[in-house]
C-alpha positions, -999 to +999 in steps of 0.1 A: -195+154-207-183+184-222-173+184-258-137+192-248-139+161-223-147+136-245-125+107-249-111+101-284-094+071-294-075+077-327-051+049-324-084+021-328-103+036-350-106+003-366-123-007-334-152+016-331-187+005-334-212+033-332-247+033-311-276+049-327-297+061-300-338+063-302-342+072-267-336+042-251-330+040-210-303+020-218-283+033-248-252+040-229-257+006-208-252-009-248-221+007-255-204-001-220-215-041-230-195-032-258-168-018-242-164-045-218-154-064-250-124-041-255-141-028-288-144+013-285-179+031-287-196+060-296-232+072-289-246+090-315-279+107-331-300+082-346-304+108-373-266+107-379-256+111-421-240+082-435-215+107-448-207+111-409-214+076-404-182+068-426-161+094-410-161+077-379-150+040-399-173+020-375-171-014-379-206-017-371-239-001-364-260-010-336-297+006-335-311+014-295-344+007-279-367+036-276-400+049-261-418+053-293-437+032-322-422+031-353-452+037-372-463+071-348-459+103-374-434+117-354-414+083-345-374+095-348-358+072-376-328+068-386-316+071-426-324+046-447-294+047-469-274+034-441-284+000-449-268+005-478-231+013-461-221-027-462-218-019-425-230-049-399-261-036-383-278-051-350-312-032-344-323-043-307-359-039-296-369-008-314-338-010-335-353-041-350-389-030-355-373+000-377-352-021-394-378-041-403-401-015-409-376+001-436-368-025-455-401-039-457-421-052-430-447-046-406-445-037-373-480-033-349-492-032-317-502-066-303-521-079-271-496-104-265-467-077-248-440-090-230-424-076-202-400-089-180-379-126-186-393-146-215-379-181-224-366-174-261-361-205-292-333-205-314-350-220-345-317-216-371-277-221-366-266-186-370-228-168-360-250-144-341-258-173-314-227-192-313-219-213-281-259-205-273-283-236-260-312-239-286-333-223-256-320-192-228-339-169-208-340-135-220-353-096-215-385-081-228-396-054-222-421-042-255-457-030-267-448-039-298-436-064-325-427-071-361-460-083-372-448-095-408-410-095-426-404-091-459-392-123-477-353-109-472-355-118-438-351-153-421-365-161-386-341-167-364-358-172-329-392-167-310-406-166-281-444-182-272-458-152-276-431-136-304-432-153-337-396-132-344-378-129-315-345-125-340-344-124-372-318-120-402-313-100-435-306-127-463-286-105-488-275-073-461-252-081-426-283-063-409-298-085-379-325-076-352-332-085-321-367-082-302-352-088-266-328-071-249-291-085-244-274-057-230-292-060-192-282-084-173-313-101-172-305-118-200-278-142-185-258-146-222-270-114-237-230-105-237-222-136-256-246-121-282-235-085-283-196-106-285-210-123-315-219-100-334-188-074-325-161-104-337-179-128-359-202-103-376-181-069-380-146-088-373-133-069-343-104-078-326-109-061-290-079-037-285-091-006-267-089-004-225-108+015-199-074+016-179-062+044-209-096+069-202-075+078-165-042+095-179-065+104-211-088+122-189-064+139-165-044+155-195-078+169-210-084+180-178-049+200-178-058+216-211-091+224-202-084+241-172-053+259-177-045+280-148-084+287-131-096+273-099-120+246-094-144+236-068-153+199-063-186+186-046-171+160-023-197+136-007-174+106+004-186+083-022-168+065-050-181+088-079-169+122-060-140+105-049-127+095-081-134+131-098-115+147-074-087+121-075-084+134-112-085+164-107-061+168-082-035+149-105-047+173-131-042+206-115-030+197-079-038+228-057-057+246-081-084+223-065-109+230-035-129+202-025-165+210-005-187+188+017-219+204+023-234+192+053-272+193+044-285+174+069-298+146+049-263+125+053-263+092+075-250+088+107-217+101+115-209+111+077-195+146+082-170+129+108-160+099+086-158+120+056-134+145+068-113+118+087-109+101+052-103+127+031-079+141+051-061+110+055-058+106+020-060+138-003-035+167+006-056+191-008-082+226+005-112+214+018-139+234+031-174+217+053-203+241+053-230+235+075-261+241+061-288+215+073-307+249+085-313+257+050-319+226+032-346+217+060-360+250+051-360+247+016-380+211+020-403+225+049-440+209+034-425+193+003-436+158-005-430+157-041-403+138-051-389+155-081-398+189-063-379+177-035-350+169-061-353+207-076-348+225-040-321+209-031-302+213-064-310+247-062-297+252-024-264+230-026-254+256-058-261+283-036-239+265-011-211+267-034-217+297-044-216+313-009-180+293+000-166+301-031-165+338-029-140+329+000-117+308-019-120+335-048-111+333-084-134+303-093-142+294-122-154+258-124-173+234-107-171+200-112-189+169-097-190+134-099-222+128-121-224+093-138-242+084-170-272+069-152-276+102-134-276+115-172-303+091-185-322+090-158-328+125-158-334+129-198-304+148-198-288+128-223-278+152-254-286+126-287-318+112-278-353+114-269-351+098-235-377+102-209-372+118-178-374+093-146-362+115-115-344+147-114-309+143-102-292+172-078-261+176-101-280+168-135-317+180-139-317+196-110-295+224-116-304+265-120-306+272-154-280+303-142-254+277-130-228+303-119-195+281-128-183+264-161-197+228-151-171+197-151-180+166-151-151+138-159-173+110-156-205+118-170-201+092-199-195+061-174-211+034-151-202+023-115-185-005-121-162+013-144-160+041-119-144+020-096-122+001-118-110+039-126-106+039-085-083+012-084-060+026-114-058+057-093-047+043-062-079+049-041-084+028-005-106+001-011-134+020+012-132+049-013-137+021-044-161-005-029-184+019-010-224+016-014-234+050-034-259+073-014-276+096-037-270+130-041-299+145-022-293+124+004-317+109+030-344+134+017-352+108-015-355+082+012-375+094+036-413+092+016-437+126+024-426+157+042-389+155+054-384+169+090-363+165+117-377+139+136-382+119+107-346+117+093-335+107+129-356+079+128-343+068+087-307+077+104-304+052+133-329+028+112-304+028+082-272+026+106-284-006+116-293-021+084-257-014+069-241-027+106-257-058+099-252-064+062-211-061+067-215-084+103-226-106+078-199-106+059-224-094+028-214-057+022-191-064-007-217-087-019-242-064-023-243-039-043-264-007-026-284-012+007-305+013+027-332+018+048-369+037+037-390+054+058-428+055+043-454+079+048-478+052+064-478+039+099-491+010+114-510-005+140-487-029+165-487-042+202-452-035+219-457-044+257-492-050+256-498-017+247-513-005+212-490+013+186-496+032+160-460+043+145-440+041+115-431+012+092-390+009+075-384-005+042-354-024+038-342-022+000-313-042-008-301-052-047-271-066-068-264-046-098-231-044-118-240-013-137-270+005-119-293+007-148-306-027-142-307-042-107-319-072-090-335-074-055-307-094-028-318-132-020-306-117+018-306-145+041-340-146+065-316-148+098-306-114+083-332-101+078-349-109+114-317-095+126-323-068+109-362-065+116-354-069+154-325-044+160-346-014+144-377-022+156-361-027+198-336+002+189-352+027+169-381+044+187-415+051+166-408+024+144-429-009+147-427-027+114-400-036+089-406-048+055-383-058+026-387-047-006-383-077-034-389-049-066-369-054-099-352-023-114-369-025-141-396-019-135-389-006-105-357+020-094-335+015-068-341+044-048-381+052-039-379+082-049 
């Protein structure tokens, strides 16, 4: 988010608590657990001053996961004179290990890594684990592991394989934690993280999400002024809600565009326009430009090449349609933090890059407009809490998100025409019969995948040799981390059987039962 965007909270300054970040995927996915406490945060450098530390009078310090061993040369670190701020400090994962490491114990790589859901030991009574059972599944998800502590700290858990699975500073309010409670794969990771934000740095919970709308919309104002904006309107929640603020902002200073690329699903232009119309009395302009994006992808099978192209068309698209509304100046678009992570876009912190994202790492470097981006520091869930408080329909809040370049990320190897037809009508189906079910607000994001293999079959005693669909289908509640749906089987025969009889060239259907992590949601 742009520096002018960012939401300050002067009146619970009391409340902050401040997230070093090392690079971890999940740094922001931290500070919304902490937010969902009511307890304001702050992502920071991990080589943030304790003179700057101080000026933000955090309660607490909490230390991020990261790529990277702490005893590499060129490992980021944090200062070691904030230990000696007074200030609570939770290192998780990597946080830990350099906690450790500074104040004086070993860290190393073992054979025994851990990845994925570990049973985890509470050997000592400690505030941290309050209300806990003496045993609870947790997240792992490291190479390495504090080999050795110094005699400052006390043990505090393990796993079988994790001789300090938590440990504790004697003397300092400094803890660590080798697992990871901030995903949800740690069922009472949040009764941790609440632990240690009101027993451990005395928090009280008084900030609300409810406060970032009217917050938002008067920066906006400011911002603005008197210029023009275009919005990149898809249909989905994230678009809807940054054009819901923006028109409140500036009203008909805004021009909304839906850019037809071809790679929507069935019927989108249609239900988009019918919607938006319905509800938003503002300029919007459709530009029909599957011609050129199909162009632009003509041979492409990479996936993050595929991602570039049509980052680089869709600003061109803007470009073209805005020198007929004339006079404008920004552009803004409904990018989310995992759209930020994911793309190692994410300004304090060594993050890798996992996929380029159209309206993140995908963009020209000669971008044309001053970029806007309202709710670049937010998850989903929060996005459409932020949808409710602004008075959107419930099919604006509660629909499945579709990723920005489209169908293109979903149909595996060269994109053409034929092939989208077949991922449109197969995906059609799939969502038909997910809400016939009654399961559409029960899921979280479900699509269809068409692969780059085909497969022998017998339809009518006759040999095929066609195309297989991948169903993926997963409950998330903040997109980082995701769990593949327990669908029921009638479904997914139902499923199975309608796109195999009614889509033509397909003759196998399989469901995908991947993780995120370590797997993504989309395939691409």
């Amino acid at each position: 988010m742009p520096e002018n965007l960012k939401l300050e909270e002067p009146h619970v300054a009391d409340e902050r608590v401040l997230v070093l970040d090392f690079g971890s995927q999940y740094a922001q996915l931290i500070a919304r657990r902490i937010r969902e406490q009511n307890v304001y945060c702050e992502i920071v450098r991990h080589n943030i001053t304790p003179e700057r530390v101080l000026e933000h009078r955090p309660r607490g310090l909490i230390l991020s996961g990261g790529p990277s061993s702490v005893y590499q040369p060129n490992a980021p670190r944090c200062d070691p004179r904030l230990f000696e701020l007074g200030l609570p400090i939770l290192g998780i994962c990597y946080g830990m290990q350099l906690a450790c490491d500074v104040l004086g114990g070993k860290v190393e790589s073992t054979p025994a890594r851990e990845y994925g859901r570990a049973k985890c030991t509470f050997t000592v009574d400690d505030l941290l684990f309050s209300g806990l059972p003496d045993e609870t599944q947790v997240w792992m998800s490291h190479g390495d592991q504090v080999s050795r502590v110094s005699e400052e700290f006390v043990p505090l858990a393990k796993t079988d394989t994790c001789p300090y699975a938590a440990v504790r500073h004697r003397t300092l309010p400094v803890y660590g934690l080798q697992f990871h409670p901030e995903v949800t794969h740690t069922p009472l990771g949040s009764t941790v993280l609440r632990n240690f934000l009101f027993d451990v740095c005395g928090c009280r919970g008084t900030w609300k999400l409810g406060d970032f709308a009217q917050e938002t919309i008067a920066r906006l104002r400011d911002r603005i002024g008197k210029e023009r904006v275009i919005c990149g309107l898809s249909g989905g929640v994230d678009s809807s809600v940054t054009a819901a603020l923006l028109y409140q902002a500036i009203g008909s200073q805004l021009s909304c565009i839906l850019v037809d690329n071809g790679l929507l699903r069935k019927d989108e232009q249609r239900s988009v326009v019918a919607e938006f119309s319905h509800h938003f009395k503002t300029d919007l302009h459709v530009v029909d430009a599957e011609e050129r994006f199909l162009e632009a992808l003509a041979g492409v099978t990479d996936p993050q090449e595929k991602r570039r192209r049509i980052g680089h068309v869709f600003i061109d698209c803007f470009k073209s349609e805005a020198v007929k509304i004339k006079g404008v100046k920004y552009l803004a678009q409904g990018t989310l933090y995992p759209d930020v992570i994911e793309s190692g876009a994410a300004a304090d912190g060594p993050a890798a890059t996992i996929k380029l994202h159209h309206n993140v790492g995908g963009l020209p470097a000669e971008l044309g407009f001053d970029l806007i981006e309202p709710l670049r520091d937010l998850f989903k869930d929060e996005v459409r809490r932020l949808g409710e408080e602004l008075g959107l329909p419930e099919d604006y809040v509660w629909r499945h998100p579709f990723p920005g370049p489209g169908l293109a990320v979903r149909c595996l190897g060269e994109v053409t025409p034929a092939r989208l037809s077949v991922l449109r009508e197969a995906d059609a189906l799939v969502v038909e019969e997910i809400k016939i079910a009654g399961l559409y607000r029960q899921t979280s994001q479900v699509f269809a995948v068409l692969l780059p293999v085909q497969s022998v079959g017998v339809m009518g005693d006759a040999r095929t040799y066609e195309n297989v669909v991948a169903i993926r289908c997963v409950n998330t509640d903040d997109f980082m981390t995701a769990d593949w749906s327990r669908l029921p089987y009638e479904v997914l025969a139902r499923i199975s059987t309608r796109i195999i009889n009614e889509v033509h060239g397909v003759n196998r259907v399989v469901y995908d039962i991947s993780s995120k992590p370590p797997a993504t949601i989309e395939w691409e």
